[in-house]
N, C-alpha and C positions, 0 to 999 in steps of 0.2 A: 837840567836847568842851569845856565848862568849864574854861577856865585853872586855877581857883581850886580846883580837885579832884585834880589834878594834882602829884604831887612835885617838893618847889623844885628845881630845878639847883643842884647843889654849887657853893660856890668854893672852887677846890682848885691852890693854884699846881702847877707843876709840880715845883718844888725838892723840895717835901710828897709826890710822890706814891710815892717810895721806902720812905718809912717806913709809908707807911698800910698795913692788916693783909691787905688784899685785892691789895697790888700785885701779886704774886708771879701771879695767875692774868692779866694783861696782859702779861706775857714773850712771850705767842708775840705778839700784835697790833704788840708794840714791835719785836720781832726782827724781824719779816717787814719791819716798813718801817726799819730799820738795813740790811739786804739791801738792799732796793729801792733806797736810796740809795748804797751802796757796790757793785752792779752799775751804775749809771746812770754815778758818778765813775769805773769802768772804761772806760764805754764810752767816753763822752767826751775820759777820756785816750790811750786807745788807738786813736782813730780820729786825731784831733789828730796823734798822733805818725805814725801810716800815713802821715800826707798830707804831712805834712813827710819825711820820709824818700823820700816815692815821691809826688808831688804827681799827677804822670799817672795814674794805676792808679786801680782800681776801689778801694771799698772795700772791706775785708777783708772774706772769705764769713764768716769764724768769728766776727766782732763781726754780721756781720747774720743768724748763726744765732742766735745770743747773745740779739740781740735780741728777736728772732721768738719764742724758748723760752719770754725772761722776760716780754715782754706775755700769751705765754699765759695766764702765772701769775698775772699782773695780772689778766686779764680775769676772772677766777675770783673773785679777792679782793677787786675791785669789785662783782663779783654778790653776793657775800657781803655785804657793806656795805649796797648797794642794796635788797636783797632780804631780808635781816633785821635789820640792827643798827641801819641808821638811821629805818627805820619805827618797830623796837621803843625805841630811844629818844625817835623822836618822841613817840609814845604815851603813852610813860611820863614823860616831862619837859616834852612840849611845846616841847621844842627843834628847831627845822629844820633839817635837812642840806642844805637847798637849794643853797647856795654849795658843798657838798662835793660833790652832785652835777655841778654845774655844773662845775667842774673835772676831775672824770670824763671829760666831755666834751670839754674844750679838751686834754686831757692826749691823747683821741683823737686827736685834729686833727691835733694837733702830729705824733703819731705817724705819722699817712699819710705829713705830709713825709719821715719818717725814712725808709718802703718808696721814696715815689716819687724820694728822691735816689737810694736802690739801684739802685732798677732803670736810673734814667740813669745810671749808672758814676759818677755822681759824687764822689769822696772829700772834697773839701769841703765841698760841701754835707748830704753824709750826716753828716760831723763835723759842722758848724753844728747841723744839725739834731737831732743828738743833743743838743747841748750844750742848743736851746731847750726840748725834753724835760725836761730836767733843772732848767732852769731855771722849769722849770711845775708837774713833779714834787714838786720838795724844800719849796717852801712848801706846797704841797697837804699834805704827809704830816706838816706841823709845825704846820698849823692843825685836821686833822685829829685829831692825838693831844691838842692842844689844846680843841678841843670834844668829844671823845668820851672821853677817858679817866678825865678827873673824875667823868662819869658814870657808866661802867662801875664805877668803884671805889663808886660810893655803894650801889650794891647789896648787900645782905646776900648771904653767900654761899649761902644755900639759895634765895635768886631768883638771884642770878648761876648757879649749877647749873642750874637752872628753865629761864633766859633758854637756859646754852649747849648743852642738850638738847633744845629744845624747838623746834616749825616756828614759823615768824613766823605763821601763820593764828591758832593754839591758844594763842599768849602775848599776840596783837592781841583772841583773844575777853578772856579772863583777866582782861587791862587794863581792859577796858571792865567787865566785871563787875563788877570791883574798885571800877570810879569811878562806878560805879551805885551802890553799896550805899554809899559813902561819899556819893554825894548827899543818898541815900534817907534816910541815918543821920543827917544835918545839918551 
């Protein structure tokens, strides 16, 4: 696709992004990673303090069910990402999630550490390794809100409706349509 057919990317600080008229439908995308990162500073502290208190002992079952739960909820919310919102802003802006994908991924990595300290009983290493979680996590979800929410907000609200009803296949034809006819048109 033609760069040059393509909708500019907003500059939109973040200070800005309270007042703008569209904020109010990025509540849930902001909230879920407010969560994400105030489950992560749980873990981390609560594993930290397990191992000091009881340095021998396994890590706590209820911080590594804890965990288990909320990667679930992760994995969902990354397929969401992956699977429509960064295609369809690719599309539409021509901006790459690449790097956001890519963290995706090391955010995985990271995680296995966190099962395979479990399952060696190990409490510090399952702390450490939560904390390196976290420490992968929380820039991820602040460059993430960084490149993606500028955009979400540039959307009229009858395309942001569009966008949050619609399959990535039927908004990925749309786009194309769209920057056909605008080629076509001059």
């Amino acid at each position: 696709m033609n760069q040059k057919h393509k909708a500019s990317p907003p500059d939109l600080p973040r200070s800005d992004w309270p007042a703008h008229a569209n904020f109010p439908s990025q509540a849930l995308l902001l909230g879920s990673h407010e969560n994400f990162r105030d489950i992560s500073r749980h873990l981390v502290r609560e594993s930290m303090q397990a191992w000091a208190l009881s340095p021998t002992r396994a890590p706590r079952v209820d911080l590594a069910s804890l965990f288990r739960r909320w990667k679930r909820g992760m994995k969902s919310h990354e397929g969401y990402e992956e699977g429509k919102l960064y295609p369809y802003l690719d599309a539409k802006y021509g901006v790459s999630m690449a790097v956001l994908e890519m963290h995706h991924r090391i955010i995985g990595q990271v995680e296995e550490r966190v099962y395979a300290a479990e399952s060696e009983g190990d409490a510090l290493k399952f702390a450490h390794a939560l904390k390196q979680h976290d420490e992968v996590l929380v820039p991820h979800l602040a460059q993430e809100e960084e490149m993606v929410i500028p955009l979400l907000l540039a959307l009229k609200p009858k395309e942001f409706a569009r966008y949050s009803r619609g399959h990535i296949s039927g908004l990925l034809r749309e786009l194309a349509m769209e920057e056909k006819e605008m080629k076509d048109n001059g």
